[in-house]
C-alpha positions in Angstrom: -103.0 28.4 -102.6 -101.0 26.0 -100.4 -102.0 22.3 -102.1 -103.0 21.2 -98.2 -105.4 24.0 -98.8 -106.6 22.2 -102.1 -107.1 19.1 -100.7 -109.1 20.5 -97.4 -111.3 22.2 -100.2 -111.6 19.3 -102.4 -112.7 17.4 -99.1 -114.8 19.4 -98.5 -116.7 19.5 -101.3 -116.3 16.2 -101.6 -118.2 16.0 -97.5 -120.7 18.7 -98.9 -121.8 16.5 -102.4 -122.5 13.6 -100.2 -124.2 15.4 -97.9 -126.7 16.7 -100.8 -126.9 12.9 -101.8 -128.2 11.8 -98.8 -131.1 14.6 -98.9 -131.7 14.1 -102.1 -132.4 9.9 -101.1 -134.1 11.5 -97.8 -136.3 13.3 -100.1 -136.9 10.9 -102.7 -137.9 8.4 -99.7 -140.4 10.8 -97.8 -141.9 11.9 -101.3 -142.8 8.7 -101.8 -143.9 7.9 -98.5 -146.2 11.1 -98.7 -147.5 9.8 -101.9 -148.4 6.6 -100.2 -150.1 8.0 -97.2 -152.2 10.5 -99.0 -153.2 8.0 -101.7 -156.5 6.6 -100.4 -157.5 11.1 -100.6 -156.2 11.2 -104.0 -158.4 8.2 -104.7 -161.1 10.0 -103.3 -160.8 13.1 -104.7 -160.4 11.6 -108.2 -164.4 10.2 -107.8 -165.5 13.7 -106.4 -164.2 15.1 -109.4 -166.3 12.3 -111.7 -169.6 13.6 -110.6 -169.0 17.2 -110.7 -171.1 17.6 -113.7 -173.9 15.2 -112.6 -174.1 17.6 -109.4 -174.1 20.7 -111.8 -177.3 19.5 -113.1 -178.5 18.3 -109.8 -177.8 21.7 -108.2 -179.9 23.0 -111.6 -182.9 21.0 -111.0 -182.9 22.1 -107.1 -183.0 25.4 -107.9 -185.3 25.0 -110.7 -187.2 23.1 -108.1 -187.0 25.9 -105.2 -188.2 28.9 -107.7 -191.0 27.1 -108.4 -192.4 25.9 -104.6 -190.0 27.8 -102.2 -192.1 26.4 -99.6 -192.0 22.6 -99.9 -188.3 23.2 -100.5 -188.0 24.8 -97.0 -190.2 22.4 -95.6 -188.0 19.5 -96.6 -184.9 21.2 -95.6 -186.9 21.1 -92.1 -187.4 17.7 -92.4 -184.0 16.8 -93.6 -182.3 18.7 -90.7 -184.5 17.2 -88.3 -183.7 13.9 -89.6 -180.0 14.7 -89.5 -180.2 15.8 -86.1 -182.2 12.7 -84.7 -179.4 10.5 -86.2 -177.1 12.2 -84.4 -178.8 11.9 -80.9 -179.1 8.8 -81.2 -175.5 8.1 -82.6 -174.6 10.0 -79.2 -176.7 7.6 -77.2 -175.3 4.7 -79.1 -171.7 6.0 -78.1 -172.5 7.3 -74.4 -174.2 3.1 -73.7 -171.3 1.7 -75.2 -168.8 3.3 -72.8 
Protein backbone atom coordinates (compact mmCIF):
# COMPACT_ATOMS: atom_id res chain seq x y z
CA UNK A 1 0.00 0.00 0.00
CA UNK A 2 0.92 3.43 -1.29
CA UNK A 3 1.35 5.65 2.23
CA UNK A 4 -1.26 8.35 0.53
CA UNK A 5 -3.45 5.28 0.63
CA UNK A 6 -2.62 5.02 4.51
CA UNK A 7 -3.43 8.25 5.29
CA UNK A 8 -6.87 8.43 3.07
CA UNK A 9 -7.62 5.19 5.29
CA UNK A 10 -6.49 6.58 8.53
CA UNK A 11 -8.80 9.66 7.58
CA UNK A 12 -11.23 7.88 7.10
CA UNK A 13 -11.52 6.13 9.96
CA UNK A 14 -10.64 8.89 11.75
CA UNK A 15 -14.24 10.72 9.71
CA UNK A 16 -16.02 7.35 10.54
CA UNK A 17 -15.01 7.38 14.73
CA UNK A 18 -16.38 10.78 14.89
CA UNK A 19 -19.14 10.15 13.15
CA UNK A 20 -20.06 7.23 15.75
CA UNK A 21 -19.36 9.94 18.49
CA UNK A 22 -21.78 12.18 17.49
CA UNK A 23 -24.61 9.32 17.44
CA UNK A 24 -23.55 8.04 20.35
CA UNK A 25 -24.10 11.96 22.05
CA UNK A 26 -27.34 12.04 19.66
CA UNK A 27 -28.40 9.02 21.42
CA UNK A 28 -27.42 9.65 24.80
CA UNK A 29 -29.36 13.13 24.39
CA UNK A 30 -32.77 11.64 22.94
CA UNK A 31 -32.55 8.70 25.63
CA UNK A 32 -32.70 11.12 28.09
CA UNK A 33 -35.10 13.26 26.57
CA UNK A 34 -37.41 10.02 26.13
CA UNK A 35 -36.87 9.37 29.75
CA UNK A 36 -38.06 12.80 30.52
CA UNK A 37 -41.18 12.83 28.46
CA UNK A 38 -42.42 9.45 29.56
CA UNK A 39 -41.68 10.11 33.16
CA UNK A 40 -45.00 11.43 34.44
CA UNK A 41 -46.34 7.40 32.85
CA UNK A 42 -43.57 5.73 34.66
CA UNK A 43 -44.78 7.65 37.71
CA UNK A 44 -48.03 6.34 37.09
CA UNK A 45 -47.46 3.04 36.38
CA UNK A 46 -45.22 2.75 39.44
CA UNK A 47 -48.77 3.43 41.80
CA UNK A 48 -50.78 0.98 39.51
CA UNK A 49 -48.37 -1.45 40.31
CA UNK A 50 -48.79 -0.48 44.45
CA UNK A 51 -52.35 -1.61 44.54
CA UNK A 52 -52.20 -4.66 42.49
CA UNK A 53 -52.68 -6.75 45.48
CA UNK A 54 -55.30 -4.57 47.20
CA UNK A 55 -57.27 -5.15 43.72
CA UNK A 56 -56.49 -8.98 43.88
CA UNK A 57 -58.51 -9.06 47.02
CA UNK A 58 -61.03 -6.62 45.73
CA UNK A 59 -61.63 -8.59 42.57
CA UNK A 60 -61.91 -11.68 45.34
CA UNK A 61 -64.56 -10.18 47.31
CA UNK A 62 -66.60 -9.26 43.96
CA UNK A 63 -66.67 -12.45 42.96
CA UNK A 64 -67.25 -13.89 46.22
CA UNK A 65 -69.98 -11.27 46.18
CA UNK A 66 -71.51 -12.22 42.58
CA UNK A 67 -71.69 -16.17 43.48
CA UNK A 68 -73.59 -15.39 46.24
CA UNK A 69 -76.54 -12.74 44.65
CA UNK A 70 -75.80 -12.80 40.91
CA UNK A 71 -78.63 -10.69 40.66
CA UNK A 72 -78.00 -7.57 42.75
CA UNK A 73 -74.55 -7.73 41.19
CA UNK A 74 -76.18 -7.40 37.68
CA UNK A 75 -78.47 -5.00 38.89
CA UNK A 76 -75.78 -2.63 40.03
CA UNK A 77 -73.74 -3.13 37.01
CA UNK A 78 -77.15 -1.59 35.40
CA UNK A 79 -77.06 1.06 37.57
CA UNK A 80 -73.39 1.81 37.32
CA UNK A 81 -73.53 1.90 33.44
CA UNK A 82 -76.42 3.97 33.45
CA UNK A 83 -74.72 6.30 35.76
CA UNK A 84 -71.60 6.28 33.52
CA UNK A 85 -73.58 6.92 30.63
CA UNK A 86 -75.62 9.98 32.08
CA UNK A 87 -72.21 11.52 32.97
CA UNK A 88 -71.26 11.29 29.74
CA UNK A 89 -74.38 13.05 28.16
CA UNK A 90 -74.18 15.48 30.05
CA UNK A 91 -70.28 15.98 29.70
CA UNK A 92 -71.36 16.12 25.88
CA UNK A 93 -73.80 18.86 26.59
CA UNK A 94 -71.35 20.65 28.75
CA UNK A 95 -68.80 20.59 25.74
CA UNK A 96 -71.49 21.19 22.83
CA UNK A 97 -72.79 24.82 25.16
CA UNK A 98 -69.43 25.74 25.62
CA UNK A 99 -68.57 25.98 21.88
Amino acid sequence: MSKSKNQLLAQRKQQLVKEIEQQRLDLAISSRDWLQATAPYDRAWQTIVTFKPIFIAVTGLISIYTLKRPKQFFSLGKKAIATWSLVRTVQGAIKASNK
